[in-house]
N, C-alpha and C positions, 0 to 999 in steps of 0.2 A: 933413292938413298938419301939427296939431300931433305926432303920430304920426312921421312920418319928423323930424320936427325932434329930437325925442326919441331919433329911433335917432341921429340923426348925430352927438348932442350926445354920446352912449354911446360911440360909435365912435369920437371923437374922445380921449375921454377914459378911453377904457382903453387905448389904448398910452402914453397922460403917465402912467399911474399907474404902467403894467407898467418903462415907463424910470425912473419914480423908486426903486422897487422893488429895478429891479439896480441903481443906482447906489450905493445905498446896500449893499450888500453885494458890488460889482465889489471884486474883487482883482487891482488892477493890475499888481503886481509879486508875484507870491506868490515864496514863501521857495525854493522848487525852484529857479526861473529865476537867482535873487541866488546860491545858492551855487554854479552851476554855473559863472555869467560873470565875477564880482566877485572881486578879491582882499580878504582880510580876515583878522581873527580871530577867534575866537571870542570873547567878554566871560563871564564868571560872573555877573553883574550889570551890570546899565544905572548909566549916574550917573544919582545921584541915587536908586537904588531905583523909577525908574518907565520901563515898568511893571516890576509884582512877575514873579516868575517863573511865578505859576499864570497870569498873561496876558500873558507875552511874552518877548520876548529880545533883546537886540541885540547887533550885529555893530561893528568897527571897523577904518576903512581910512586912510591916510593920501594926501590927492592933493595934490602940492609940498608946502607948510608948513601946508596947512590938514588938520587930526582932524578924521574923519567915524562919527558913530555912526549907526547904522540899528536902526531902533527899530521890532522887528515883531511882533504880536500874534496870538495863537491865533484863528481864523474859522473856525468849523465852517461856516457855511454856503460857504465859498469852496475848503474842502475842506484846510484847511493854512494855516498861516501864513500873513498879507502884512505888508508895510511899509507904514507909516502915516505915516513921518515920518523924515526925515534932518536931525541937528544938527550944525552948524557949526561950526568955529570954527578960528582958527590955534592951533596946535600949544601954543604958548608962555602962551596964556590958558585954553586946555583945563588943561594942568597945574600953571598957578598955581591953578585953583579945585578940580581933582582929583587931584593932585600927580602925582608922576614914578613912583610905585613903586605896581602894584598889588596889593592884598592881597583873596582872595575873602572871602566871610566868614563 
């Protein structure tokens, strides 16, 4: 009895490991799908400098009055790039804290 209790507890508990496993390295949106669908442009740099460039890049799109930066990081195990995060914000407070002119650096 303890024997099968044992295996079931195994079997139970190796697909919660194997799902946490990809989870944690699921690429949801990877960088192929975003350039093919998404309008945008290219950035030289992320505001703010994060991430740096040896771990990432983002892109920028405008929807109505609200700047959208996308902000995607190198994943080798996901085989390329994903996005990890999209920032927000209306148009008009994006370029009060990053101003209107950009300069690469």
């Amino acid at each position: 009895m303890r024997r099968r209790l044992a295996a079931a507890i195994f079997l139970l508990a190796a697909p919660a490991h194997a799902l946490t496993a990809a989870a944690t390295q699921a690429c949801w949106v990877p960088y192929s799908a975003f350039e093919e669908r998404i309008p945008h442009w290219d950035l030289e740099r992320c505001p703010g400098d994060e991430p740096r460039a040896e771990r990432g890049f983002c892109r920028a799109a405008l929807q109505g009055a609200e700047f959208l930066v996308y902000v995607f990081e190198h994943n080798d195990q996901a085989g390329g790039p994903c996005l990890v995060r999209v920032l927000r914000q209306d148009f008009n407070s994006f370029a009060a804290l990053n101003g209107t002119a950009y300069v690469s650096p």
